[in-house]
Each structure stands twice: as C-alpha cells, then as structure tokens.
Backbone as CSV, one residue per row, in Angstrom:
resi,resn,N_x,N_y,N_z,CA_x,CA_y,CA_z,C_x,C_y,C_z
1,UNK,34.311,22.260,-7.802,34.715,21.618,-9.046,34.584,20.099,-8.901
2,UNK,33.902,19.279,-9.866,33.630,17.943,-9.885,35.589,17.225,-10.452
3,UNK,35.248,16.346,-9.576,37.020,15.421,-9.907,36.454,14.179,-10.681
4,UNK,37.167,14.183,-11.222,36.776,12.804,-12.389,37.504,11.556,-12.254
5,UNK,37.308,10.253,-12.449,38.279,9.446,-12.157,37.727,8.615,-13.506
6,UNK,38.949,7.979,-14.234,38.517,6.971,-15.482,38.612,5.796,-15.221
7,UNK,37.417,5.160,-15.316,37.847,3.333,-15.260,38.667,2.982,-16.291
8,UNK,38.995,1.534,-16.092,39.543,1.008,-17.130,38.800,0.732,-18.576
9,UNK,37.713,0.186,-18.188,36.712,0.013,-19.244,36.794,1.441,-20.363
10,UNK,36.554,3.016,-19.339,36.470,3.701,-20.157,37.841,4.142,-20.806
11,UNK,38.796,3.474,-20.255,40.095,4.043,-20.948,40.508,3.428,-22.748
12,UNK,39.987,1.585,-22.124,39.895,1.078,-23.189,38.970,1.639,-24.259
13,UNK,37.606,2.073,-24.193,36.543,2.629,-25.027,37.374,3.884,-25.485
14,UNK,37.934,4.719,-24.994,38.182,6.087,-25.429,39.645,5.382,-26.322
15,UNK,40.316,4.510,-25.783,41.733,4.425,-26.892,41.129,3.922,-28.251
16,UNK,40.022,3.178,-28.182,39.275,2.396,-29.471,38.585,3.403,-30.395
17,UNK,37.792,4.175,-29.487,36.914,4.661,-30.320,37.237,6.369,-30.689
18,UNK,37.802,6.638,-30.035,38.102,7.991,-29.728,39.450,8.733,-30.078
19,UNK,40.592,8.162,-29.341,41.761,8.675,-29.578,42.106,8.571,-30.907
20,UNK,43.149,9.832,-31.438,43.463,9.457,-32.910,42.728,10.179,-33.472
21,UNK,41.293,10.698,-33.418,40.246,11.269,-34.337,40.442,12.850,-33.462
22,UNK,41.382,13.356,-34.186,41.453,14.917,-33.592,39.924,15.648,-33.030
23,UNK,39.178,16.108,-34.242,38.645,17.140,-33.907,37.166,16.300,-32.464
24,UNK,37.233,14.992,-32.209,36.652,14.417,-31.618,37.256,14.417,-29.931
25,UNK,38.508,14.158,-30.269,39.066,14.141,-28.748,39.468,15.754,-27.736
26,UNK,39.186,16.746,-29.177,39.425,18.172,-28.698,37.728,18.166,-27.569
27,UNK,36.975,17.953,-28.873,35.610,18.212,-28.408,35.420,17.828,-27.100
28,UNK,35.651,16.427,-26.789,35.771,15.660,-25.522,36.570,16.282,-24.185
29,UNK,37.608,16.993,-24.545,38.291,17.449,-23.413,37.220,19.131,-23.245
30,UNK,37.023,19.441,-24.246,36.301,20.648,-23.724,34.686,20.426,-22.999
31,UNK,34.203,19.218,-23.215,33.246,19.193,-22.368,33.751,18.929,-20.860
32,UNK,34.568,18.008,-21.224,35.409,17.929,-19.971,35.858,18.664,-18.844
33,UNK,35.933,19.968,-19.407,36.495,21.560,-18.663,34.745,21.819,-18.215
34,UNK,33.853,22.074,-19.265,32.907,22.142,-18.842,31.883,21.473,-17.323
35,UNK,31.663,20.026,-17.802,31.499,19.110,-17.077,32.052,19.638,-15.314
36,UNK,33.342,19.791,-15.446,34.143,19.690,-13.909,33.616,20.765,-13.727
37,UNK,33.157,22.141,-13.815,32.454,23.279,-13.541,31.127,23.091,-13.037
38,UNK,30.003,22.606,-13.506,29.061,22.218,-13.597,28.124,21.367,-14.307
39,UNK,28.041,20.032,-13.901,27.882,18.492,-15.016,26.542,18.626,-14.965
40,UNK,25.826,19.670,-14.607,24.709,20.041,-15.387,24.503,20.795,-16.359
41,UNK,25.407,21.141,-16.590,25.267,22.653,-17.934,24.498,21.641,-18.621
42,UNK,23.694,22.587,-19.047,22.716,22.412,-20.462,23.135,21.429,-21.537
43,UNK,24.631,22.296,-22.250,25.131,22.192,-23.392,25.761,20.705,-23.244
44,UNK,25.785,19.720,-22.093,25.793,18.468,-22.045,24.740,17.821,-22.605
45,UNK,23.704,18.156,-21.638,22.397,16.771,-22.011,22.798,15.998,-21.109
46,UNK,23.308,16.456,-19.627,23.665,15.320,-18.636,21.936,15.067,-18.603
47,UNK,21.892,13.571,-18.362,20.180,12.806,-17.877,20.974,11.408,-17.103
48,UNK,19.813,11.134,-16.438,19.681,10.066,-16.016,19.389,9.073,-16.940
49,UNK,20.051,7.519,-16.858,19.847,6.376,-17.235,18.693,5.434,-16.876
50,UNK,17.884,4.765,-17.509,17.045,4.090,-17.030,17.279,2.245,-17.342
51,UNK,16.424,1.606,-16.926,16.559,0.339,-16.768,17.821,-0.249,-16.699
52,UNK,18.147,-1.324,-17.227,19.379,-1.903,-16.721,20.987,-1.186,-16.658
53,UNK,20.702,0.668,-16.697,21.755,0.915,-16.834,21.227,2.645,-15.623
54,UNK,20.526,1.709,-15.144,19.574,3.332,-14.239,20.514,3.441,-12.998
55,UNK,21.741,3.145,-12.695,22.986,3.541,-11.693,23.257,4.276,-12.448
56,UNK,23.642,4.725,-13.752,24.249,5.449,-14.899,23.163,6.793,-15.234
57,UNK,24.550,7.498,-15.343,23.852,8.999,-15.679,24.991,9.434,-17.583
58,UNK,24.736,9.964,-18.063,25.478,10.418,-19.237,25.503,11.733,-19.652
59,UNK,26.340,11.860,-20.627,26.604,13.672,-21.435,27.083,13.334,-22.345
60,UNK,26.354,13.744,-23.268,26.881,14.228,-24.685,28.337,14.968,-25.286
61,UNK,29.014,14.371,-25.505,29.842,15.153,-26.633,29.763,15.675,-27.717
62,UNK,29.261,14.995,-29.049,28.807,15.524,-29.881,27.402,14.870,-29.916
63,UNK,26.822,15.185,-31.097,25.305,14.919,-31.393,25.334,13.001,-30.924
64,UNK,26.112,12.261,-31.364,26.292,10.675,-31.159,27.298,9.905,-30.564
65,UNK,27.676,10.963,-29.797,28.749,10.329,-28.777,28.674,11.092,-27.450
66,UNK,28.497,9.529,-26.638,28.228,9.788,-25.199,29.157,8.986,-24.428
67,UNK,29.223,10.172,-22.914,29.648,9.289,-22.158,29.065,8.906,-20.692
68,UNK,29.407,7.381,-20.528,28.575,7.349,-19.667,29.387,7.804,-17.854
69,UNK,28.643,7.446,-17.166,29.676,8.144,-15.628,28.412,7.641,-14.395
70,UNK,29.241,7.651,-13.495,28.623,6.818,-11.895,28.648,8.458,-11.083
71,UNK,28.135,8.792,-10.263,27.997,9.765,-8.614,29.264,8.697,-8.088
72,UNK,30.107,9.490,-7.693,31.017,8.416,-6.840,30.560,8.943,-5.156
73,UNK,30.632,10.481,-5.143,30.523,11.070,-4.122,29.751,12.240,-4.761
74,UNK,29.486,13.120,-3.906,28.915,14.643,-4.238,29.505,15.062,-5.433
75,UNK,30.818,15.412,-5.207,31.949,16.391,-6.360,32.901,15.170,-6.741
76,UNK,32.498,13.939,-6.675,33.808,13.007,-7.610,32.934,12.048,-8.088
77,UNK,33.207,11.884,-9.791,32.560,11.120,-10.382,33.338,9.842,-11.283
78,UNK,32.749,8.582,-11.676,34.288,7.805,-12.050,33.160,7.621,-13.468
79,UNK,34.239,8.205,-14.588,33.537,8.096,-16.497,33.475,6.499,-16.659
80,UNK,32.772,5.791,-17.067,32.892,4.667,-17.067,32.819,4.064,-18.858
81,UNK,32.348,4.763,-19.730,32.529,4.250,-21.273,32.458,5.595,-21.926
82,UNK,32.639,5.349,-23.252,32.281,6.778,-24.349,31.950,5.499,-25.768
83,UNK,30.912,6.351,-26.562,31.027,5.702,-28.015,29.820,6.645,-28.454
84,UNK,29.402,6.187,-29.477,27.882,6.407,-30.008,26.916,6.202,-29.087
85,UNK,26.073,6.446,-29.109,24.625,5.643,-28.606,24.328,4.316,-29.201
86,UNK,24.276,3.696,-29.742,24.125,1.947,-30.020,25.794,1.200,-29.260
87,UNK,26.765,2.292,-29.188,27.979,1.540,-28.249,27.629,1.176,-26.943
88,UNK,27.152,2.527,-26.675,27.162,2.538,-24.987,26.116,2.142,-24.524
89,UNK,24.926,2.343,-25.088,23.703,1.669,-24.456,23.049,0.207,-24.814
C-alpha cells in the first residue's frame, strides 16, 4: 500500500479550491483509496510530468482536476497541489 504525505502547499490548494464542494472532495478521497492500492490504476491517468515540472507525476480526479505528487520512496509519496489543469500546471 502506497503512504501519502501532504505538503503544505497542497493543503493550502485543497482548503481553496476543494474543500466545501461536497460531491468534489468525496470524489477526491475515493481516488485516494484507490491511488494507495495501486497509483497506477488506469481510472487515474497517473503520467508523468514534463518540462519544468518533469520531477512531477499526476492523477486525475475528475475530468479537470488534478493532482500533482513527488516518488518520495518506492511506497511513500508526498501530494504536492490539486486544482484544474490551468491551476496546477
């Protein structure tokens, strides 16, 4: 099982953009369950990041909201933002 750790950055992004909007923050925790199982499942869209953000890998929540996340180790990863795609990238 992958362990997750939240930066600050992404805590701030998720209280702004995220928290408060129910059926958004449900969605988010269930990828979440997902994700810690296997942060390749499909039904993410985990990919790699390129150019100035190519340390960065991401997953989809819904169709326009992503989040982004670092390899910390093998099985521990630290989420580092969430928003749309024009937020985060």
């Amino acid at each position: 099982m992958t362990r997750i750790a939240f930066s600050s950055s992404f805590k701030r992004a998720f209280k702004k953009r995220i928290e408060g909007r129910k059926r958004l923050e449900e969605s988010f925790w269930k990828r979440v369950e997902i994700f810690q199982e296997d942060p390749f499942d499909a039904r993410l869209r985990t990919h790699k990041l390129s150019g100035d953000l190519a340390e960065f890998w991401s997953f989809s929540v819904e169709y326009n909201v992503r989040v982004l996340f670092l390899f910390a180790t093998k099985n521990r990863v630290v989420f580092t933002d969430i928003g749309t795609h024009d937020e985060v990238y």
